[in-house]
C-alpha positions as CSV (number, residue, x, y, z in Angstrom):
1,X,133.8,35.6,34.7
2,X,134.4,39.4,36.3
3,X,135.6,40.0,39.9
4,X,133.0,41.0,41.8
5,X,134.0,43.4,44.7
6,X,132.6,43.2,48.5
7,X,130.9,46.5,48.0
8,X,129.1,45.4,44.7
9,X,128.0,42.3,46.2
10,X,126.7,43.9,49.2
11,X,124.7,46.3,46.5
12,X,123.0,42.8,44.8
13,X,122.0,41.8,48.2
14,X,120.6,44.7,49.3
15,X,118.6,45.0,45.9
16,X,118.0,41.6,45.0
17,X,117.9,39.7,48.2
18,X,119.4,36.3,49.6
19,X,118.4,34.4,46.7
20,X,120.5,33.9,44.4
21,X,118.3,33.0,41.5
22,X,116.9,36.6,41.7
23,X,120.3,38.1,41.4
24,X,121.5,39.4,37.8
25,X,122.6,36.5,36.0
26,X,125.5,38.3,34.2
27,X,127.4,38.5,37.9
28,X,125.6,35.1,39.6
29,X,128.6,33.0,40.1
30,X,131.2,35.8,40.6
31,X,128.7,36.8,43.1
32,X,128.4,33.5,44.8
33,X,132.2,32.9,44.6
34,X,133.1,36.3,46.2
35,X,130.2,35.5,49.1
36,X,132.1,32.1,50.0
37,X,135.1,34.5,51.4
38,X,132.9,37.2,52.8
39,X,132.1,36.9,56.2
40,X,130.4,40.7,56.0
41,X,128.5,39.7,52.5
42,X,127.2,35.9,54.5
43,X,125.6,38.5,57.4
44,X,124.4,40.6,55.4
45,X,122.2,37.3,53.6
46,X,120.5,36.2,56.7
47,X,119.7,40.0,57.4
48,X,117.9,39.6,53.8
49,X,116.7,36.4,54.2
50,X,114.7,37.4,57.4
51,X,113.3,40.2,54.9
52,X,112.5,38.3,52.3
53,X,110.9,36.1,54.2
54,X,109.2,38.7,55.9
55,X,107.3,39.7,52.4
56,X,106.9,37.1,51.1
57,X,104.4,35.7,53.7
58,X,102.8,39.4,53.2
59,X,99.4,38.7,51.5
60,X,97.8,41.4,50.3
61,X,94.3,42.2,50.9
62,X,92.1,42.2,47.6
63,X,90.7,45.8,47.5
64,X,87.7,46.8,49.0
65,X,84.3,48.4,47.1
66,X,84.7,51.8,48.4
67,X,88.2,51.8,47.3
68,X,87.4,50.7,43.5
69,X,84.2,53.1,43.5
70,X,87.2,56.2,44.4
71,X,89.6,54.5,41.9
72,X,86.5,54.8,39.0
73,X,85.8,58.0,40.0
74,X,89.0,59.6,39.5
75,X,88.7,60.6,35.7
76,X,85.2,61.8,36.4
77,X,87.2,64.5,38.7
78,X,89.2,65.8,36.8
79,X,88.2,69.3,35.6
80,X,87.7,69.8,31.6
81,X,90.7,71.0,30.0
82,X,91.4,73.3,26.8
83,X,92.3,70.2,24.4
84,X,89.4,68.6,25.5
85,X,87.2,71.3,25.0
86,X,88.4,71.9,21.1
87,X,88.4,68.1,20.3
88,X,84.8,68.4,20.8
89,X,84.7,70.6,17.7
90,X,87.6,69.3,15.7
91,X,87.6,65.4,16.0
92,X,90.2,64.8,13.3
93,X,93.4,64.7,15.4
94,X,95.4,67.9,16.7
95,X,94.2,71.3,15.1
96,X,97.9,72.2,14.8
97,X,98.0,70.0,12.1
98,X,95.9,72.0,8.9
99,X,96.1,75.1,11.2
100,X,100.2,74.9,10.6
101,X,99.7,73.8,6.9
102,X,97.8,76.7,6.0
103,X,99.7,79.2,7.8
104,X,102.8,77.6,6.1
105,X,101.0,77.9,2.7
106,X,100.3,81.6,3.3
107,X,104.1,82.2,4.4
108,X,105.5,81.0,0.8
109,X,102.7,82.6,-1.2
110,X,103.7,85.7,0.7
111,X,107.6,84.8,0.0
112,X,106.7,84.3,-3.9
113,X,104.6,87.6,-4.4
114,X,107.8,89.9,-2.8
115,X,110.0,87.4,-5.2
116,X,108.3,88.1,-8.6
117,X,109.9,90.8,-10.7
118,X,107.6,94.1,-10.8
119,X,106.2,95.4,-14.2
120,X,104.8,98.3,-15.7
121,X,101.1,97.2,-16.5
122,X,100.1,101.1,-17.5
123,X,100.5,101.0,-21.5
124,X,98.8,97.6,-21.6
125,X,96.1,97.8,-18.9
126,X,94.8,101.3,-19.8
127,X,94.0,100.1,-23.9
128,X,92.3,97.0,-22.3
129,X,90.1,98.9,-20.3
130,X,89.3,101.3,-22.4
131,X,88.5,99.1,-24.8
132,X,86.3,97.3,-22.1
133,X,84.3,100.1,-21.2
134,X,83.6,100.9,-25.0
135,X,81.9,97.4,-25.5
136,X,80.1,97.7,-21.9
137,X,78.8,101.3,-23.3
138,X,78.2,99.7,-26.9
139,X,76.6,97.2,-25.7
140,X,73.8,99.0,-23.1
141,X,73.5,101.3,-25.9
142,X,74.7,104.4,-24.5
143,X,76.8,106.9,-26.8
144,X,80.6,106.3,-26.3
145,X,81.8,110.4,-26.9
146,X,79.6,111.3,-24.1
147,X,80.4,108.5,-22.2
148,X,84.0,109.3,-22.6
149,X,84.1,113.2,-21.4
C-alpha cells in the first residue's frame, strides 16, 4: 500500500466524489486510511456528497422532435467537399494510391534510361535501314538506283 498525501486525496475527491467505490482502486484504502486523520479531506466529502447527490437525482429529459430532426439534419448541411467530389469518379479507395504508383514507376524508368551505358548505333543502324528501304523499294517495284540518288 502507497502513502497517499492530503493534496492527492483531496484531488480523488474532487474528481471522483464521496464514494469511495468510484475512486481508483489502485489508491482505495490508502485513500480511505489517510481520510480517517484528515479533518480537511472529511469536509471536503460532505461538500461532494451534497454534489453528488445533487446529480444524481438530475434526470435528464429524453430529447425532443425538433431537436432529433436538427441532429438528422446536420450531415445534410454540410457543404460538398473536394474528396467527396472525386470519390464520385474514383470509388476504389484514395486516388493517391495508383496515382503515387505510377508516378513512382515513371521516376525509376527515368533513373534506369540516364543509368544505361550509351552506344554508337551509326555503323549498325545505317546497314539496317538501308537494307530496309531496299526491300520496301523491291518490294513496291520501284527501281532501287533511282530510288537511291
Amino acid at each position: 500500500m502507497s502513502i497517499m498525501t492530503e493534496t492527492r486525496l483531496l484531488e480523488i475527491i474532487a474528481s471522483y466524489g464521496a464514494k469511495p467505490e468510484r475512486w481508483p482502486e489502485e489508491e482505495r484504502a490508502a485513500a480511505l486510511l489517510a481520510l480517517e486523520s484528515s479533518t480537511e479531506a472529511k469536509r471536503a466529502m460532505r461538500d461532494e456528497a451534497g454534489l453528488d447527490s445533487l446529480l444524481g437525482g438530475h434526470a435528464t429529459p429524453p430529447p425532443t422532435l425538433a431537436l432529433q430532426t436538427r441532429i438528422a439534419a446536420i450531415p445534410e448541411q454540410r457543404p460538398a467537399r473536394l474528396a467527396d467530389t472525386l470519390r464520385d469518379f474514383w470509388p476504389f479507395g484514395a486516388i493517391w494510391q495508383p496515382a503515387s504508383g505510377l508516378a513512382l514507376a515513371a521516376v525509376i524508368g527515368v533513373m534506369v534510361g540516364i543509368g544505361l551505358p550509351q552506344e554508337d548505333f551509326s555503323a549498325s543502324a545505317s546497314t539496317a535501314d538501308t537494307e530496309a528501304f531496299v526491300a520496301v523499294i523491291a518490294a513496291a517495284g520501284g527501281d532501287i538506283e533511282e530510288s537511291l540518288q
